[in-house]
C-alpha positions as CSV (number, residue, x, y, z in Angstrom):
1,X,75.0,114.8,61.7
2,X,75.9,111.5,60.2
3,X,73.3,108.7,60.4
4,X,74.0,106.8,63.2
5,X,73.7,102.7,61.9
6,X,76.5,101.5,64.8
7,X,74.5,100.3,68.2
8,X,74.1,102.1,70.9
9,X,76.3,99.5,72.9
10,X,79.5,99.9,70.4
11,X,79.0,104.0,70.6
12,X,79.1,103.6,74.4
13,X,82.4,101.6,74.0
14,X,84.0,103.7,71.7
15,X,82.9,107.0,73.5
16,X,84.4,105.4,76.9
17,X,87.9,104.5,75.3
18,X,87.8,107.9,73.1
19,X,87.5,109.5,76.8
20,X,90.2,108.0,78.2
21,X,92.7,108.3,75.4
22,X,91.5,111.8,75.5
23,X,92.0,111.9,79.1
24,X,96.3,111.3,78.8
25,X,97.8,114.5,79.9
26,X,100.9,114.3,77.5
27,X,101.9,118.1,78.8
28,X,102.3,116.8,82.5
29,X,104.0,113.5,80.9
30,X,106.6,115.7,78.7
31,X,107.4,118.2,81.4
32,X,108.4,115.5,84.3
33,X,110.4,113.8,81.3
34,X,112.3,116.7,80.2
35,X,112.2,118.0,84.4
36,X,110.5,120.8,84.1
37,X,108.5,120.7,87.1
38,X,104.6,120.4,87.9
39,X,103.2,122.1,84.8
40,X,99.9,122.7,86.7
41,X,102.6,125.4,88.7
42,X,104.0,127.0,85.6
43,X,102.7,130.3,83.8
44,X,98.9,130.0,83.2
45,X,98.9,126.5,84.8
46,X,97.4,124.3,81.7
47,X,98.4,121.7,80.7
48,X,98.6,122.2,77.3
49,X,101.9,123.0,74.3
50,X,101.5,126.6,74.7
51,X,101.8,126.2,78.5
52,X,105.3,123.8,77.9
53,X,106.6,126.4,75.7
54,X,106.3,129.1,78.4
55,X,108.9,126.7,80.5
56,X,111.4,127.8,77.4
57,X,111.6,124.1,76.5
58,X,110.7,124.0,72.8
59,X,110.8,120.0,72.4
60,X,109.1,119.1,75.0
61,X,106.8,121.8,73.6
62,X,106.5,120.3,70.2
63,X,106.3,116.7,71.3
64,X,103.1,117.8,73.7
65,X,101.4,119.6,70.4
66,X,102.0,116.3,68.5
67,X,100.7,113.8,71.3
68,X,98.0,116.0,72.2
69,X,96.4,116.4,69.1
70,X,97.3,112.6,68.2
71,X,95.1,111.5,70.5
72,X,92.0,113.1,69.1
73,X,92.9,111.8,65.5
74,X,94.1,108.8,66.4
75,X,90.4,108.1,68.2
76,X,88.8,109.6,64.9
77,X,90.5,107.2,62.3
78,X,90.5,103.8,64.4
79,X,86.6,104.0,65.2
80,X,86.2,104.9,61.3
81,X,88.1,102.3,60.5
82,X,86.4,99.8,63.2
83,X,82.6,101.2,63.0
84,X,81.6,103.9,60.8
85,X,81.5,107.9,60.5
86,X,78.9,107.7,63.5
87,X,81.5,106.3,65.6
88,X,84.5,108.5,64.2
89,X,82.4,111.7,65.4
90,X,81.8,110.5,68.6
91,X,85.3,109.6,68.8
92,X,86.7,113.0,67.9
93,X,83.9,114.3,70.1
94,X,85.0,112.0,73.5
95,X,88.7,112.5,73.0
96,X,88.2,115.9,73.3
97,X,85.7,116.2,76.5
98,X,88.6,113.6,77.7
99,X,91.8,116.1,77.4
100,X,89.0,119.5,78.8
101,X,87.8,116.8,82.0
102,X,90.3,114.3,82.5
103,X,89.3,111.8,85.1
104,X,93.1,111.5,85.6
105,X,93.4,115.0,86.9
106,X,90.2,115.5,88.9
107,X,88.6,117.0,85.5
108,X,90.9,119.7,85.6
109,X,92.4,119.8,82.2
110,X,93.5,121.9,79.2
111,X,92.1,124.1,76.3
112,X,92.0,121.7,73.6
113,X,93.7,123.2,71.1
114,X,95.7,120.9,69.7
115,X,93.1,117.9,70.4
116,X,90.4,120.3,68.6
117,X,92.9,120.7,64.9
118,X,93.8,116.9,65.0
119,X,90.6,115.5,65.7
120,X,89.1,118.1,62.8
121,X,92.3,116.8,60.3
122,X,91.5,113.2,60.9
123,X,88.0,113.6,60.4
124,X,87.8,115.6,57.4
125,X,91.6,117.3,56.6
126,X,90.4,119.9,54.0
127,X,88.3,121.7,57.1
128,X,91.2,120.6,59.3
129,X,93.9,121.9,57.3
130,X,91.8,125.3,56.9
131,X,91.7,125.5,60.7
132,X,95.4,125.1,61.0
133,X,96.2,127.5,58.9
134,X,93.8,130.3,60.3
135,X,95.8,129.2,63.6
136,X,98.6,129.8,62.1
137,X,97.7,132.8,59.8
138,X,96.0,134.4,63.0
139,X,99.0,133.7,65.3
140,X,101.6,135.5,62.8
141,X,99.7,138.2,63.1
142,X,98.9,138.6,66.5
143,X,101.1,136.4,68.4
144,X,98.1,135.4,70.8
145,X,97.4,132.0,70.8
146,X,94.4,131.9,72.4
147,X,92.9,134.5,69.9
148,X,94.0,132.1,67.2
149,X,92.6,129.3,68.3
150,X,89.2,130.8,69.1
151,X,89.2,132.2,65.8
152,X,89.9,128.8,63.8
153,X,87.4,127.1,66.6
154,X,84.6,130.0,65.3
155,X,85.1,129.2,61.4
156,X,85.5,125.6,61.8
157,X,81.7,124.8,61.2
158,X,81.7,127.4,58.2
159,X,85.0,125.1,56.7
160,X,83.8,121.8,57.0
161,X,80.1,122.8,55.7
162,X,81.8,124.7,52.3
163,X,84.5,122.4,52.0
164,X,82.2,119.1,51.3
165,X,81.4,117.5,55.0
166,X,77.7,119.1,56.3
167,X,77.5,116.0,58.5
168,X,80.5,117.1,60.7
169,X,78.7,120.8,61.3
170,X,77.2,119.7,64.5
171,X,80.6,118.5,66.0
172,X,82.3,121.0,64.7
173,X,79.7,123.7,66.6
174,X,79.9,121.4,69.7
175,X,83.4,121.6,70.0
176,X,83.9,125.0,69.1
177,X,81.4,125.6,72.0
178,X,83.9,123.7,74.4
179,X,86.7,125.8,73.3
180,X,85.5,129.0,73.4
181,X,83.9,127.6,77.2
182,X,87.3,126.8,78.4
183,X,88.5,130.3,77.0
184,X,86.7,132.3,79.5
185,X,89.7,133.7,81.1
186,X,91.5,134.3,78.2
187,X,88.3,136.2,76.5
188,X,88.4,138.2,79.3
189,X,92.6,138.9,79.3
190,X,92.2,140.0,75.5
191,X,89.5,142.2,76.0
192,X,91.6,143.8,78.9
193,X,94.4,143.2,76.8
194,X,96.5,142.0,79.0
195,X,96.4,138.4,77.5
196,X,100.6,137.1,77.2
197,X,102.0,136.5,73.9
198,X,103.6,133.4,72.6
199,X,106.7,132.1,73.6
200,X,106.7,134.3,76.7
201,X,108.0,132.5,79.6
202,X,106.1,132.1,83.0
């Protein structure tokens, strides 16, 4: 963990505003723009890219993976750039819980995918970029992307502790907890394999 030298009043402030920037569900957003419908009604019901791609819409798709893991970076590099490192990590940490539990949607939110790899690339981009590419590695193979997330989410804390940033190694377990939590269904689909492939439409 970093050493925390911003007050506990400023954390509380930046953990509240991290929340609720985490808390913007750009998938619902993008899929009444483009008219696709309630996405909470489409395929597996999340709110997340992978759930807009299933609608066959690959823009709206793209744009959803861009916003949603905006949101955790962007919450990781102004509360640097405002506070500290403390700050950053509770940031990246917020903007997460915010996109899981959105108090926009009743709590009922997504995965955290996307929000996990950008608020990893923002706070240190050598263990970010190794995460995207396990995604990515992980998803050619397979073409599950819930395997290749939980796969980058397990390795995470080994990247950013080899790669030079110890003090993230608690967030990084922390969030890799969360995304492996919000997983359960999937875990249990891929064990039973019967857990859809990407691109497949609802």
């Amino acid at each position: 963990m970093p050493d925390f030298e911003t007050t506990f009043g400023l954390l509380a402030v930046t953990a509240v505003c991290a929340y609720l920037l985490g808390s913007v569900p750009f998938g619902i957003v993008m899929a009444r723009l483009f008219g696709l419908g309630d996405l909470r009604q489409i395929g597996s019901g999340n709110i997340g890219a992978t759930n807009v791609l299933r609608t066959g819409n690959k823009l709206a798709a793209a744009l959803t993976l861009v916003l949603d893991a905006g949101k955790g970076g962007i919450a990781v590099l102004i509360a640097r750039a405002a506070l500290g490192e403390d700050a950053a990590q509770i940031a990246g940490f917020f903007a997460f819980l915010g996109h899981c539990y959105p108090v926009f949607l009743r709590f009922q939110g997504g995965k955290g995918v996307a929000t996990f790899l950008g608020t990893l690339l923002a706070l240190f981009w050598p263990a970010g970029l190794a995460a995207c590419l396990t995604w990515a590695v992980t998803a050619g193979i397979t073409r599950i992307s819930s395997l290749s997330a939980l796969v980058a989410a397990a390795l995470s804390p080994v990247f950013v502790n080899i790669l030079g940033m110890p003090t993230a190694g608690f967030l990084s377990i922390a969030l890799a907890a969360l995304i492996f939590a919000r997983h359960q269904a999937n875990i249990q689909r891929l064990v039973a394999g019967q857990e859809p492939k990407i691109g497949r439409k609802s």
